[in-house]
C-alpha positions in Angstrom: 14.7 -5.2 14.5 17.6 -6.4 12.9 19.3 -3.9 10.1 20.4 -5.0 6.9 23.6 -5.4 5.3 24.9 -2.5 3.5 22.7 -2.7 0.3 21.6 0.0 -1.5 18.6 -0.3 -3.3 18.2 0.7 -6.8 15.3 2.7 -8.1 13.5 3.3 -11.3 14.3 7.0 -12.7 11.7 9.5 -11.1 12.4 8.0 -7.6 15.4 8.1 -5.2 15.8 7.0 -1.8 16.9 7.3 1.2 17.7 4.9 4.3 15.2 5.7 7.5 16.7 5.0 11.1 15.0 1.8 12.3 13.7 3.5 15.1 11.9 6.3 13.2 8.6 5.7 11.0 8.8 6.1 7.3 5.7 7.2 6.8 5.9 9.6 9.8 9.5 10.7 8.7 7.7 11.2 4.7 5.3 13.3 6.3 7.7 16.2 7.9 9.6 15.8 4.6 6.7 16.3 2.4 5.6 19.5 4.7 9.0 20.8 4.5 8.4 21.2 0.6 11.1 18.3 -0.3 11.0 17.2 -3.9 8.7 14.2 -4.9 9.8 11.4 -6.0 11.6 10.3 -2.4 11.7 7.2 -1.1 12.0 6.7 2.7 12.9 3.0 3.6 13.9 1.1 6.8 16.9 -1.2 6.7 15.2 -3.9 8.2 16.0 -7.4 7.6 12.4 -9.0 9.1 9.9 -6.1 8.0 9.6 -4.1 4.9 8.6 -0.3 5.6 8.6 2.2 3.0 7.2 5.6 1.9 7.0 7.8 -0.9 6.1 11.6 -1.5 4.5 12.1 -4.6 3.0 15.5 -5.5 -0.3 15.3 -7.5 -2.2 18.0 -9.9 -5.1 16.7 -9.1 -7.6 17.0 -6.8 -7.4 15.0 -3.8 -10.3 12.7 -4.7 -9.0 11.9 -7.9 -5.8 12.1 -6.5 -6.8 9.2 -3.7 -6.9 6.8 -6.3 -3.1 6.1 -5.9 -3.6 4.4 -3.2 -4.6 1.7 -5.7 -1.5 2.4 -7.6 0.4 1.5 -4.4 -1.7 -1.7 -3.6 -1.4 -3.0 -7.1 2.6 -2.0 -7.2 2.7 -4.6 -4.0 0.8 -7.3 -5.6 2.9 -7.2 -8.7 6.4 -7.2 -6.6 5.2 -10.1 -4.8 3.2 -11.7 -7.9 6.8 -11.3 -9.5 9.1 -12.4 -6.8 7.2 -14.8 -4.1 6.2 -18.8 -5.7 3.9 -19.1 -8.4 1.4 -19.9 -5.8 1.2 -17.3 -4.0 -2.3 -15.4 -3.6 -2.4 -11.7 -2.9 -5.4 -10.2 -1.9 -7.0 -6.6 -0.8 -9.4 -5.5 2.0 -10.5 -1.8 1.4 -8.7 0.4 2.4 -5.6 -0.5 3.5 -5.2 -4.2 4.4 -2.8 -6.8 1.9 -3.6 -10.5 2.7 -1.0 -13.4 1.3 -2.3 -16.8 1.1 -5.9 -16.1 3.0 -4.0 -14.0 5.9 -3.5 -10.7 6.9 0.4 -9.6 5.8 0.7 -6.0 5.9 -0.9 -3.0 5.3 -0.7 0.5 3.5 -1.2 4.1 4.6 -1.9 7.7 2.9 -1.8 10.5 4.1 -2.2 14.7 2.1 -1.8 18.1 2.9 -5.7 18.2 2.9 -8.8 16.8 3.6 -10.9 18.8 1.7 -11.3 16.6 -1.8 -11.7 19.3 -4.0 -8.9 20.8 -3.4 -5.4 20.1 -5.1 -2.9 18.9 -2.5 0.5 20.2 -2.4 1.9 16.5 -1.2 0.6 13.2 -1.1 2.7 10.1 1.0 2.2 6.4 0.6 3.2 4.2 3.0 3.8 0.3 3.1 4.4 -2.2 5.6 5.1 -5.9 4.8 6.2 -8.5 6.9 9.1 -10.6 6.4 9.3 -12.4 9.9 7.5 -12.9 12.8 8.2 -10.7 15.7 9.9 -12.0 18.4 7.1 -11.6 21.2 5.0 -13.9 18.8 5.3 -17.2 17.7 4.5 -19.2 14.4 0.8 -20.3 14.7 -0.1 -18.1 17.6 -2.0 -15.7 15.2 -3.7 -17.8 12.5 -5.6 -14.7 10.8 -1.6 -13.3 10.3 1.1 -14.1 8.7 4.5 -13.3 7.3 6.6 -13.7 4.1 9.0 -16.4 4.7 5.8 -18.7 6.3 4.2 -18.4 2.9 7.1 -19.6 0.8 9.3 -16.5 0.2 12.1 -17.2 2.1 14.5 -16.6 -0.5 12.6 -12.9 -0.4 14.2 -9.7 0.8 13.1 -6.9 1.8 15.7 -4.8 -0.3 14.4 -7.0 -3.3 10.6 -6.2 -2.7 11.6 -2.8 -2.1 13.4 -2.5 -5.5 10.4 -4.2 -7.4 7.5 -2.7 -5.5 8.9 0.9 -6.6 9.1 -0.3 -10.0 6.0 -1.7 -10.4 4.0 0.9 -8.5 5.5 3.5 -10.9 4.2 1.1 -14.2 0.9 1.5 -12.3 1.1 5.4 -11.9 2.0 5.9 -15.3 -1.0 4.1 -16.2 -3.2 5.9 -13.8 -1.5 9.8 -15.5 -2.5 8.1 -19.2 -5.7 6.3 -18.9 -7.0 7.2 -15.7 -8.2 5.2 -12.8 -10.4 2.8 -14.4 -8.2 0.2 -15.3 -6.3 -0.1 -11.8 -10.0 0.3 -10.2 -10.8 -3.3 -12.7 -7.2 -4.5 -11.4 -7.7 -4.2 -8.3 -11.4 -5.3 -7.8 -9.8 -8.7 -9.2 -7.9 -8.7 -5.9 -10.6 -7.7 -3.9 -12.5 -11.1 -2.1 -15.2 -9.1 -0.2 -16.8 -7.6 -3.3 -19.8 -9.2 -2.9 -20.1 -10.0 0.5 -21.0 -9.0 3.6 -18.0 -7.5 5.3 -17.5 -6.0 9.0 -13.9 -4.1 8.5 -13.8 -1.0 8.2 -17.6 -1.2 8.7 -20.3 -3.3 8.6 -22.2 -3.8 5.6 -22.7 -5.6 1.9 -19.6 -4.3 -0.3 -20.9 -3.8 -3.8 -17.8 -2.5 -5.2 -16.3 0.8 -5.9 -16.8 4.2 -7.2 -15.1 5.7 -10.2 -12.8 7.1 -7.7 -12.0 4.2 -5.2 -14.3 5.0 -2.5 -16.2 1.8 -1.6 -19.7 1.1 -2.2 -21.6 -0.4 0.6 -25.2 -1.5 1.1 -26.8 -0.7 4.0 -30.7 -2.4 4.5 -32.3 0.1 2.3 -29.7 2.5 0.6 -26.9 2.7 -0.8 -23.5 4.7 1.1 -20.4 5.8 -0.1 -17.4 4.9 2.4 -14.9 7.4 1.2 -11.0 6.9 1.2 -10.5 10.4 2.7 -12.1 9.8 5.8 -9.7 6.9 5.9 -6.3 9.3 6.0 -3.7 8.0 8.5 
């Protein structure tokens, strides 16, 4: 890991931030934070020039499995940055839960975590987490994992990850202020859009025929005979 010059990021009003040692998770860091009663709205980055990691404390009034839903909001808030920023090419994708895929490959990934697991109940934090990749790792060489990739292989070379950082707070709060006025419904279209194993028969996070998802995000899988509901709280970090 490699830190970054001294840039600070800017962020939309509602959010601040605040610089992570490289050595320390985000979204572990977001976590004790959120615990310790901090006030939402907090940003936790790494200053890393080849990896993008960042997580936010939000603090919802709803019930967790409404409240779940903004993991969508985060998901979509990524596409959007890189939509925005990366070539007009550039395909971003979803695997339920928690996978991002750029050009057909796997290129980060996104975590959640509350302060419950029971989904009635109103939780008194809620962190998102992202991780992107910017460039490869230095134990692995271009090519050697053809179902990955990174950002600067797929075009975005010019791409920072100050600049997603900046954009992908921006556009994730667009998303949650949609989500607070209309409800989950139109991320839940947005993001099926983004979704290529609607559909199909899938094996990740379990085996089955995805058929779409619920009115709250939780995925809808077909299994021989019936019909299960693969919830997003059993998929907490």
């Amino acid at each position: 890991m490699k830190k970054l010059d001294n840039q600070i990021p800017n962020f939309p009003p509602l959010f601040r931030g605040e610089p992570c040692p490289l050595e320390k998770s985000t979204f572990h860091e977001a976590i004790e934070k959120a615990k310790n009663n901090i006030k939402p709205g907090l940003i936790l980055y790494n200053e890393d020039i080849g990896e993008l990691n960042a997580s936010i404390i939000l603090a919802p009034d709803i019930k967790l499995k409404e409240a779940l839903g903004m993991i969508l909001v985060n998901q979509m808030g990524i596409a959007d940055s890189l939509g925005s920023l990366g070539p007009p090419e550039l395909a971003i994708h979803f695997n339920w839960p928690n996978r991002i895929k750029v050009n057909g490959a796997y290129c980060g990934s996104t975590f959640y975590q509350a302060s419950t697991k029971l989904e009635d109940e109103v939780p008194e934090w809620l962190v998102l987490g992202i991780s992107i990749p910017f460039l490869w790792n230095k134990s692995i060489e271009s090519g050697n994992k053809p179902s990955e990739t990174v950002l600067s292989e797929e075009g975005c070379s010019v791409l920072t990850p100050n600049s997603l950082l900046e954009s992908w707070s921006r556009h994730t709060l667009v998303w949650m202020n949609r989500f607070l006025d209309d409800g989950l419904l139109p991320i839940h279209n947005a993001w099926c859009e983004k979704c290529e194993d609607i559909g199909k028969k899938i094996n990740y996070p379990v085996e089955g025929d995805f058929i779409g998802l619920d009115e709250n995000g939780n995925m809808l899988l077909k299994k021989i005979k019936k019909t299960v509901v693969e919830k997003l709280i059993n998929y907490m970090d």
